[in-house]
C-alpha positions as CSV (number, residue, x, y, z in Angstrom):
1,X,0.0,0.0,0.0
2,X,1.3,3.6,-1.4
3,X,1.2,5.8,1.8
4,X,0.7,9.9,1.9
5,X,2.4,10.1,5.2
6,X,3.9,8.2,8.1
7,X,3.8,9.4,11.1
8,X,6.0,8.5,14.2
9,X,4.8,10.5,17.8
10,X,6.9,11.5,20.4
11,X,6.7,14.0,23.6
12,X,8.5,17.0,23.3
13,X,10.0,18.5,26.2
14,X,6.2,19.7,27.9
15,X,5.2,16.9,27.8
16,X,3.2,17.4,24.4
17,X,2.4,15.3,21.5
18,X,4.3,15.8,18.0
19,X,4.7,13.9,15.2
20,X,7.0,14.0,12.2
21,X,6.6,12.3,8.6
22,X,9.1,9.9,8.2
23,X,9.1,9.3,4.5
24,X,10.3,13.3,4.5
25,X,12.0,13.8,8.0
26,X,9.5,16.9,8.2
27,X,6.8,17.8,11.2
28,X,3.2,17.2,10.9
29,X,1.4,19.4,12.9
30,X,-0.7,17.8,15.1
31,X,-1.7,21.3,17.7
32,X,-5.1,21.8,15.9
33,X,-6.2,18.5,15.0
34,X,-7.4,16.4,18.3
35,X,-8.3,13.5,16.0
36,X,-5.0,12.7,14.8
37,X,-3.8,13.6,18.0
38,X,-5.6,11.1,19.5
39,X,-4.1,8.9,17.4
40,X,-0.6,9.7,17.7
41,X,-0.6,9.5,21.2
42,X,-2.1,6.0,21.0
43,X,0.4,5.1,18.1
44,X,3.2,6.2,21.1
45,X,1.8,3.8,23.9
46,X,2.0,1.3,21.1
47,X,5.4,1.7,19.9
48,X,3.9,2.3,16.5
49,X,3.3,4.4,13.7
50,X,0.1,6.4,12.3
51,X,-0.1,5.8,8.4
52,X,-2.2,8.1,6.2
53,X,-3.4,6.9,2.7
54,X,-6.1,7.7,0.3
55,X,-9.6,6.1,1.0
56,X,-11.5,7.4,-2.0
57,X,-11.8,11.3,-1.4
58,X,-11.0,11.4,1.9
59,X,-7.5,9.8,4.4
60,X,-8.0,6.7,6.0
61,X,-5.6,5.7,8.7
62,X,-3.7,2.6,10.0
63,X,-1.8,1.6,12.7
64,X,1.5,-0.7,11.4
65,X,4.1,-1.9,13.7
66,X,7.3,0.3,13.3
67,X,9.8,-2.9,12.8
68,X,7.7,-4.3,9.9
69,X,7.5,-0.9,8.2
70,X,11.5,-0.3,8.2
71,X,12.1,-3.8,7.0
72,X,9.6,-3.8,4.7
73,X,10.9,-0.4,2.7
74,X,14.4,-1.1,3.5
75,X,14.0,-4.0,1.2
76,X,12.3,-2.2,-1.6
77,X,15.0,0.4,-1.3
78,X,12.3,3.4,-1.0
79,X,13.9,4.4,2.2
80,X,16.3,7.1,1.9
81,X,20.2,6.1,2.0
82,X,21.8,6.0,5.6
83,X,23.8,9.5,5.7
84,X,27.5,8.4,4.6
85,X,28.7,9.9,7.7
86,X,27.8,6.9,10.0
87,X,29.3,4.5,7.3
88,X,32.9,6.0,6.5
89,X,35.5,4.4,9.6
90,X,38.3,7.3,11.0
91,X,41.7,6.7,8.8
92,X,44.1,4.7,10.5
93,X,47.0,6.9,10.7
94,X,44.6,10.0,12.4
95,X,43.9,10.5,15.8
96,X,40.3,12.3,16.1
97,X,37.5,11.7,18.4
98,X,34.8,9.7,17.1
99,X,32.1,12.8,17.2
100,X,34.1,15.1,15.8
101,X,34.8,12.9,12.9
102,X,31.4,11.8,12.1
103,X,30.7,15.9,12.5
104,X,32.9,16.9,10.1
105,X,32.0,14.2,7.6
106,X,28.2,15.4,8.1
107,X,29.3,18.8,7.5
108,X,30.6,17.7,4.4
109,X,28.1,15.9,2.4
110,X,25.3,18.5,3.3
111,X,27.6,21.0,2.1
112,X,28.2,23.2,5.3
113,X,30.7,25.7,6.5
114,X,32.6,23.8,9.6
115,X,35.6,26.0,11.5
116,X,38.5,24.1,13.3
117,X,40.2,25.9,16.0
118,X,43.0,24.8,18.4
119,X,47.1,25.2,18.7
120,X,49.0,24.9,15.9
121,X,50.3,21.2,15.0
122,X,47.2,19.4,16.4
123,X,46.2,18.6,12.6
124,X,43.2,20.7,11.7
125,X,44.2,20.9,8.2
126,X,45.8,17.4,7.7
127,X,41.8,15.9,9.3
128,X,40.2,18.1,6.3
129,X,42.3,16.4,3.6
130,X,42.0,13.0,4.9
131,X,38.2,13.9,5.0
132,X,38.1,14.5,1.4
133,X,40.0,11.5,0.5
134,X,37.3,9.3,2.5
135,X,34.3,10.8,0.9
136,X,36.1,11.1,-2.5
137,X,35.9,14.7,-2.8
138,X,37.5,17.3,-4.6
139,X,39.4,19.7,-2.4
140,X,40.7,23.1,-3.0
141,X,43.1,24.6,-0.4
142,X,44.0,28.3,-0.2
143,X,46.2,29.2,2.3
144,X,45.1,33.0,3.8
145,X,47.5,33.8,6.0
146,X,50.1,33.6,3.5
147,X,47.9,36.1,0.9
148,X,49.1,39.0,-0.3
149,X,47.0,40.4,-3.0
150,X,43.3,39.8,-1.6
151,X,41.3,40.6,-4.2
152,X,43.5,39.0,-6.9
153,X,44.3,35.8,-5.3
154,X,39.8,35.4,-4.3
155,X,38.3,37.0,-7.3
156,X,40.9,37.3,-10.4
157,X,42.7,40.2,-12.0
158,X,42.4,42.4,-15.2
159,X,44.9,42.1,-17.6
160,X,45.4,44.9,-20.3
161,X,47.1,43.3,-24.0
162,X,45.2,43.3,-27.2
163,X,42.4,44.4,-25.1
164,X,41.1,44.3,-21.8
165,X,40.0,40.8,-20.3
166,X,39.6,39.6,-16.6
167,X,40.9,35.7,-15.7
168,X,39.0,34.6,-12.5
169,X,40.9,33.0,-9.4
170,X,41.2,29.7,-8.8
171,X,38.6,30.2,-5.9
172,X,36.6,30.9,-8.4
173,X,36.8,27.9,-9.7
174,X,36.4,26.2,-6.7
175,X,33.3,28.0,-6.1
176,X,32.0,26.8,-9.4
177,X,33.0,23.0,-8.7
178,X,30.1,21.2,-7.6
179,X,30.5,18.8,-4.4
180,X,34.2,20.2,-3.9
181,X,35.4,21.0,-0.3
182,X,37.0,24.8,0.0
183,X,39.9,24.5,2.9
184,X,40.0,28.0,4.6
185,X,43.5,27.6,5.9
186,X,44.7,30.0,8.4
187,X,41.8,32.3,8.7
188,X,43.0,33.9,11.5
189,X,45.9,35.4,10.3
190,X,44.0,37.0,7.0
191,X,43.5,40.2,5.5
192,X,40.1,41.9,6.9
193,X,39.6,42.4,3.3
194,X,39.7,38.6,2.4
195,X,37.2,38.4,5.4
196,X,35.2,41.0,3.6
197,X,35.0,39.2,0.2
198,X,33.6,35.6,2.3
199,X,31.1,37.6,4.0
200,X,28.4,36.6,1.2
201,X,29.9,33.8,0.1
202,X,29.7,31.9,3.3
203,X,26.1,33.4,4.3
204,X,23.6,30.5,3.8
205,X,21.0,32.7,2.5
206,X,23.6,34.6,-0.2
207,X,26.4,32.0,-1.5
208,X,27.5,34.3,-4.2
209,X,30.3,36.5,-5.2
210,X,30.2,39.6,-7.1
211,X,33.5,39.7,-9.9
212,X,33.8,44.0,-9.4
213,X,37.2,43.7,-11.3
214,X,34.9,41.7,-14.2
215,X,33.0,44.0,-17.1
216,X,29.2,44.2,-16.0
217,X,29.9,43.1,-12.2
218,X,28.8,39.8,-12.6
219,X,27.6,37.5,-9.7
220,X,28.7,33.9,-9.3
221,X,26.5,31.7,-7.1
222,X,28.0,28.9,-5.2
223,X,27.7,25.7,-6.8
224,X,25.9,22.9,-5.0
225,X,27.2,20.8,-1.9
226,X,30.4,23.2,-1.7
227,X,31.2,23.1,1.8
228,X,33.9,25.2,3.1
229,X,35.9,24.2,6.2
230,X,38.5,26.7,7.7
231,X,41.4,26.2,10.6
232,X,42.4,29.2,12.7
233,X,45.2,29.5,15.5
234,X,43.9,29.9,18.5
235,X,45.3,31.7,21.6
236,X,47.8,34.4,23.2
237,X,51.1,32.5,21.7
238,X,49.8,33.3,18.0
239,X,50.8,36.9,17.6
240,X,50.4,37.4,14.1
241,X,46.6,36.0,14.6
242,X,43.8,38.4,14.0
243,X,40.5,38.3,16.6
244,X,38.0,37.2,14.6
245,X,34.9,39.4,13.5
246,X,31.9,37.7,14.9
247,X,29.8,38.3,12.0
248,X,32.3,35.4,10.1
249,X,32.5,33.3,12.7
250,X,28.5,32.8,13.0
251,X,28.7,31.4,9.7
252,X,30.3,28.5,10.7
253,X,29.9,26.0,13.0
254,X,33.2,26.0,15.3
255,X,34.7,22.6,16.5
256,X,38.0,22.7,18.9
257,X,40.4,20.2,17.6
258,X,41.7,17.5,19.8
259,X,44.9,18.0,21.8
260,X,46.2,14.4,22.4
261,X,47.1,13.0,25.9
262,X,50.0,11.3,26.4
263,X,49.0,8.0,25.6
264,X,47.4,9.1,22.2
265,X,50.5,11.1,21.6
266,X,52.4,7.6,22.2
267,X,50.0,5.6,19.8
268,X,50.1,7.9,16.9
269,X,54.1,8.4,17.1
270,X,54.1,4.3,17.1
271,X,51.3,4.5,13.7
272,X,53.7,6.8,12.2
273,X,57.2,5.5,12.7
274,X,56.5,2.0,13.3
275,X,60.6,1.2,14.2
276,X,60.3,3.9,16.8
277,X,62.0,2.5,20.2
278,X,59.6,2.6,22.6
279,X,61.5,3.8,25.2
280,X,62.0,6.7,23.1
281,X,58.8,7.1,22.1
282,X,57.7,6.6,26.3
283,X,60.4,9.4,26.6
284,X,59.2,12.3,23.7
285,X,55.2,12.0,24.8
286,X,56.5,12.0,28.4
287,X,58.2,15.7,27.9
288,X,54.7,16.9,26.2
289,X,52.7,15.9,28.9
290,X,55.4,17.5,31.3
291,X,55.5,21.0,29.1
292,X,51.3,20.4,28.6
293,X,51.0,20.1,32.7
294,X,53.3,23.4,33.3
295,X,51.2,25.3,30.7
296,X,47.8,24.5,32.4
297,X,49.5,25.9,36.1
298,X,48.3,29.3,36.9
299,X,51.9,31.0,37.1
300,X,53.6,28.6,34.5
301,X,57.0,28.9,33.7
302,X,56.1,27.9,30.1
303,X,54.0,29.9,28.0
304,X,53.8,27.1,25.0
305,X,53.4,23.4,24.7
306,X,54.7,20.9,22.3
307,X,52.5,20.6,19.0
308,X,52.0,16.9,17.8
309,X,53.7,18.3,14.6
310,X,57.1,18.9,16.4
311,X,56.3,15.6,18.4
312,X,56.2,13.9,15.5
313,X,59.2,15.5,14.0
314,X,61.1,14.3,17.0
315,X,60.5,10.9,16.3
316,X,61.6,10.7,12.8
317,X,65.0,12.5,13.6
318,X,64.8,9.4,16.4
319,X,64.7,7.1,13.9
320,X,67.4,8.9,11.5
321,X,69.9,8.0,13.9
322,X,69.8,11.6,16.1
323,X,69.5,11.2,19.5
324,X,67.6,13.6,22.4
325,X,70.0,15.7,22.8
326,X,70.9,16.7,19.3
327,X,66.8,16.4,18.9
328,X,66.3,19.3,21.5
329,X,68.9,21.5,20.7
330,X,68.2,21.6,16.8
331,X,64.2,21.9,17.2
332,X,62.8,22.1,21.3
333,X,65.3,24.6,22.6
334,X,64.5,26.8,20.2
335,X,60.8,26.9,20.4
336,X,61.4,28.9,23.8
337,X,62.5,32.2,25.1
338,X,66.1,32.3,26.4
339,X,65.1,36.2,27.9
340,X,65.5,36.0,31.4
341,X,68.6,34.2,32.7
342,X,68.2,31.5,34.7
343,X,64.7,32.1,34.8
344,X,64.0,32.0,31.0
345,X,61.9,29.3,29.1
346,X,64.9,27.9,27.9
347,X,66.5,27.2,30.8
348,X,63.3,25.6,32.0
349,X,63.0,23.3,29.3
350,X,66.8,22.5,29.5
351,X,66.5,20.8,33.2
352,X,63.3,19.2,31.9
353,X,65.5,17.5,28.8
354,X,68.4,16.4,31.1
355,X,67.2,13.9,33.3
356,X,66.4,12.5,30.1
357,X,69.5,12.6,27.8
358,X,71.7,9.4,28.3
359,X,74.8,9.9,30.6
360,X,78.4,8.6,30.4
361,X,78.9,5.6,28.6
362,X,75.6,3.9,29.2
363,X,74.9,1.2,26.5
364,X,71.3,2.0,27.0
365,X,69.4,5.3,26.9
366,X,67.5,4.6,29.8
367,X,67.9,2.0,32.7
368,X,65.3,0.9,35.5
369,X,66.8,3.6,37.8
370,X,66.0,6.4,35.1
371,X,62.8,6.0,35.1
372,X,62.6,5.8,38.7
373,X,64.6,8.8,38.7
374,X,62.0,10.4,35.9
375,X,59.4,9.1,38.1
376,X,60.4,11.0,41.4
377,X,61.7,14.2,39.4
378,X,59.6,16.9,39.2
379,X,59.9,20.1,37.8
């Protein structure tokens, strides 16, 4: 039987009856009509649903078990396709929550603007990418912080040989590309003008440009299931980061990116370099979570922590044959501010390093003592 609508009740949070349609995911209103009210309701005590079909001129109803009815379209394939989202696994090589993940892969396929914030190195651009490879996507990625020429590098330039003539930008093209996935990269440190030009762009109820550089001022609508997904630094360390306006923020939904605990930190160094020792791989993690712990204290002596991108550069100089303490002073020294003497960053980070770095003529970096010692030592 071919069914006009199927309705499935619930309470809402006073306690009142609604319905929605689910052959259209939509509400049926239900306030002014006590007769199908009555029925929903009853259609709730009975864990079932409230059909409506056509009986001659007028509806007639039916009550059908809600199991039967899923099975029953599920096999004729009338129900709509499961949301890809809940199907597509996390890469194996990432480290993301599982929400977040499913989020950002909703965000996606419906074509939605979707902001990642958080310290630099925690891999809010390298989650977009791997994103795009999973859904099979075409991604476009435009780096803002590093633009110069706003209006050239978003809408195109004018060119004067033979004639005039105007060649559009490759976000242009982007916009243009149906299904594609725009990657907003370093949003925070853009021009206010580049901010400017993605205002109407990245309003729901606008998605156009206007070419002003183009004869006539044409406008170029965004193309279908575009969804644009932008990183930005986050915090008092970025110093070249702009606040951002809250008008542009509002158009997207904002997601904090995961900073890893130690024991993620130690998993994804092992996914990565798989002949990492583990010992050194125990001792890297075990300096983040020291710096992390020092950076969460009220009057911390550090004023930065160790991004998983230096982490993970740490291991693969490990396994190129450096070892810590060539490691810290060619990339973790550096990272912090010898101002201040003995008081300094730098010096901080240095007694933190040493009761790691191998002494004397050991034949192993670390013994059982050490770690007893790295245990007990606290900084």
């Amino acid at each position: 039987m071919e069914y006009k609508q199927v309705l499935k009740g619930y309470y809402d949070t006073e306690k009142k009856v609604k319905a929605v349609d689910v052959l259209t995911q939509e509400p049926y209103f239900i306030e002014d009509r006590p007769d199908m009210k009555q029925r929903v309701e009853r259609a709730i005590n009975f864990n079932q649903l409230v059909a409506v079909y056509q009986r001659g001129t007028r509806n007639g109803f039916k009550y059908i078990e809600q199991d039967d009815f899923y099975i029953e379209n599920q096999e004729a394939n009338t129900m709509t396709e499961p949301p890809k989202h809940t199907l597509l696994a996390k890469p194996d090589d990432f480290i993301i929550s599982d929400l977040k993940w499913k989020y950002l892969m909703r965000c996606i396929n419906k074509g939605k603007n979707l902001m990642f914030v958080g310290p630099a190195g925690t891999g809010k651009t390298q989650v977009v990418f791997k994103a795009a490879e999973q859904l099979d996507k075409k991604i476009f990625y435009f780096n803002l912080g590093s633009t110069q020429d706003v209006r050239s590098s978003l809408i195109g330039n004018t060119f004067f040989k033979d004639g005039t003539y105007f060649e559009e930008s490759s976000f242009i093209t982007a916009l243009k590309t149906p299904g594609s996935v725009i990657l907003l990269d370093e949003l925070s440190r853009a021009n206010p003008e580049a901010w400017n030009i993605l205002m109407p762009v990245l309003d729901a109820n606008i998605r156009k440009i206007r070419l002003d550089e183009k004869e006539d001022s044409p406008e170029v609508p965004v193309a279908d299931g575009v969804s644009f997904i932008a990183t930005a630094n986050v915090g008092f360390e970025y110093t070249s980061a702009r606040m951002l306006d809250r008008a542009l923020v509002d158009r997207f939904s904002v997601v904090e990116m995961d900073v890893l605990n130690k024991d993620e930190e130690m998993k994804l160094l092992s996914i990565k370099h798989p002949s990492l020792d583990p010992k050194m791989n125990e001792a890297l993690c075990d300096i983040s979570d020291k710096v992390k712990n020092e950076c969460k204290r009220e009057n911390a002596k550090l004023s930065s922590t160790l991004s998983t991108r230096i982490l993970l550069e740490a291991a693969e100089m490990v396994v190129d044959g450096f070892d810590l303490g060539e490691i810290a002073e060619l990339i973790l020294y550096p990272l912090y501010s010898d101002d201040g003497g003995a008081d300094s960053e730098r010096i901080y980070m240095r007694q933190l390093i040493q009761k790691y770095v191998q002494k004397g003529n050991k034949k192993e970096l670390f013994t059982d003592n050490d770690f007893r010692d790295l245990e007990n030592f606290n900084v």
